[in-house]
C-alpha positions in Angstrom: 116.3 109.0 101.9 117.1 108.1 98.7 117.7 104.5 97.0 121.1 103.2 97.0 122.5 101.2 93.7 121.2 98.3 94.3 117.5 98.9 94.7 117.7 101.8 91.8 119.3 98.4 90.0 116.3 95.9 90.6 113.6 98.9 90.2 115.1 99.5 86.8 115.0 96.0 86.1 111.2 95.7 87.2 110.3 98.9 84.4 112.2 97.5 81.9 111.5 93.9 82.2 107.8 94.1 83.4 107.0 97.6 82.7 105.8 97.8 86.5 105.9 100.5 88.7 105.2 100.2 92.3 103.2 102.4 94.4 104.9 105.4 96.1 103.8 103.8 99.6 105.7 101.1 98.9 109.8 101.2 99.2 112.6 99.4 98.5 115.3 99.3 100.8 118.7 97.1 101.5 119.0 95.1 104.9 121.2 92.0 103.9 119.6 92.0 100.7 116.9 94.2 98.7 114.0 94.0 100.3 110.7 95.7 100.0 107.8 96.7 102.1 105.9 100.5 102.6 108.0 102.9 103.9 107.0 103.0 107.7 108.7 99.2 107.8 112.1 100.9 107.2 112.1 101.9 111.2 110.2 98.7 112.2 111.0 94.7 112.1 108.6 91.7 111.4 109.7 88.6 113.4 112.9 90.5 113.2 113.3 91.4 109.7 112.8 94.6 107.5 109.9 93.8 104.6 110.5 91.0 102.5 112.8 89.5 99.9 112.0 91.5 97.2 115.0 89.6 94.9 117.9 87.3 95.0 121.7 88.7 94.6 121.1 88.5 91.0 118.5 90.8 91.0 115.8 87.9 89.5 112.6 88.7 91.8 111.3 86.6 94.2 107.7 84.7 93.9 106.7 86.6 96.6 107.5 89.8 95.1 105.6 89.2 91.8 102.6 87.6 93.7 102.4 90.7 95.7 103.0 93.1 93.0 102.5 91.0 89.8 99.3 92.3 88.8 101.2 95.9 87.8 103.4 94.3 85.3 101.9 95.3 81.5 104.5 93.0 80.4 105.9 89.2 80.2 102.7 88.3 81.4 101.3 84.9 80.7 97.7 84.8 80.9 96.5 80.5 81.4 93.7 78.6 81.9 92.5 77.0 84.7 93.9 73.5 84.2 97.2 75.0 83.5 97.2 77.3 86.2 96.4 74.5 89.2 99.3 72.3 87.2 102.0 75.2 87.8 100.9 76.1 91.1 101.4 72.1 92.0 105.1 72.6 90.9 104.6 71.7 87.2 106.6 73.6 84.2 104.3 75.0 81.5 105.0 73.8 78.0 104.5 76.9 75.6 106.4 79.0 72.8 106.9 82.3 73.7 109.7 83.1 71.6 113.6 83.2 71.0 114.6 84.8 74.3 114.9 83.5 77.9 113.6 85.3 80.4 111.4 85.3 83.6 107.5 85.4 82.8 104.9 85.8 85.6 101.8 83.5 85.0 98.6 84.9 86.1 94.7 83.2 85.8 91.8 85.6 85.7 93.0 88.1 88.6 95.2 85.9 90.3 98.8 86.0 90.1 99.7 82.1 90.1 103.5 82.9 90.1 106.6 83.5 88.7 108.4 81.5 86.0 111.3 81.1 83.7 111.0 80.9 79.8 113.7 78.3 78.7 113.9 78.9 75.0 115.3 75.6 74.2 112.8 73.6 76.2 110.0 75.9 75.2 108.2 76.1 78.3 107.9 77.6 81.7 109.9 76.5 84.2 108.6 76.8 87.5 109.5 79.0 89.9 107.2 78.8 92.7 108.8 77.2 95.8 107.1 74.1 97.5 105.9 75.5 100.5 103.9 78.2 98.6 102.0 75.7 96.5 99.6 74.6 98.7 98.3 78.0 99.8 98.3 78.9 95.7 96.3 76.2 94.5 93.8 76.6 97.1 93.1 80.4 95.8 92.5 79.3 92.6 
């Protein structure tokens, strides 16, 4: 079974933008969305869904996508401290220069993968991306 357009779309977009690879036990597949999860989950449901969210309709990846497979990007990773990491897991943006071009940064602190992020140029900073439910759990792994 191969991928359709849409998951060959956002695992494209994960090599080029992260340099990440996933695992071959891992799949993507499309079930009202792109979703990912290992491959025996394509003929089984979780409290009746397929996998996870793996990104939103504009292929951008979700936070639990790049907490789960963050730690294989090689690239647009943003390695912070601990103050600043327990700051952006509480919801906080991240005030930094990274450059002239927009685009979504995953923020990691010593092994952990805090969470995902978006680089606003202008602003220069990180705009959180981590939604408020997940915070909690985050900041108590740190």
């Amino acid at each position: 079974m191969g991928l359709g357009k849409r998951e060959e779309n956002f695992k494209r977009y994960i090599k080029n933008h992260f340099e990440m690879q996933l695992p071959p036990e891992v799949s993507l597949f499309y079930v009202r969305g792109v979703r990912v999860g290992k491959n025996e989950l394509i003929k089984s449901k979780i409290n009746g869904e397929l996998g996870y969210a793996a990104c939103d309709a504009g292929f951008n990846p979700t936070n639990s996508f790049i907490q789960n497979f963050g730690y294989l990007a090689k690239k647009n990773v943003v390695r912070v401290k601990e103050k600043e990491a327990k700051e952006f897991a509480n919801g906080k943006d991240l005030k930094m220069d990274l450059g002239i071009k927009n685009k979504y940064i995953i923020v990691k602190y010593g092994w952990h993968i805090v969470g995902l992020g978006y680089y606003d140029h202008d602003q220069k900073k990180i705009i959180n991306k981590i939604p408020e439910k997940r915070r909690r759990e985050i900041i108590n792994e740190i």
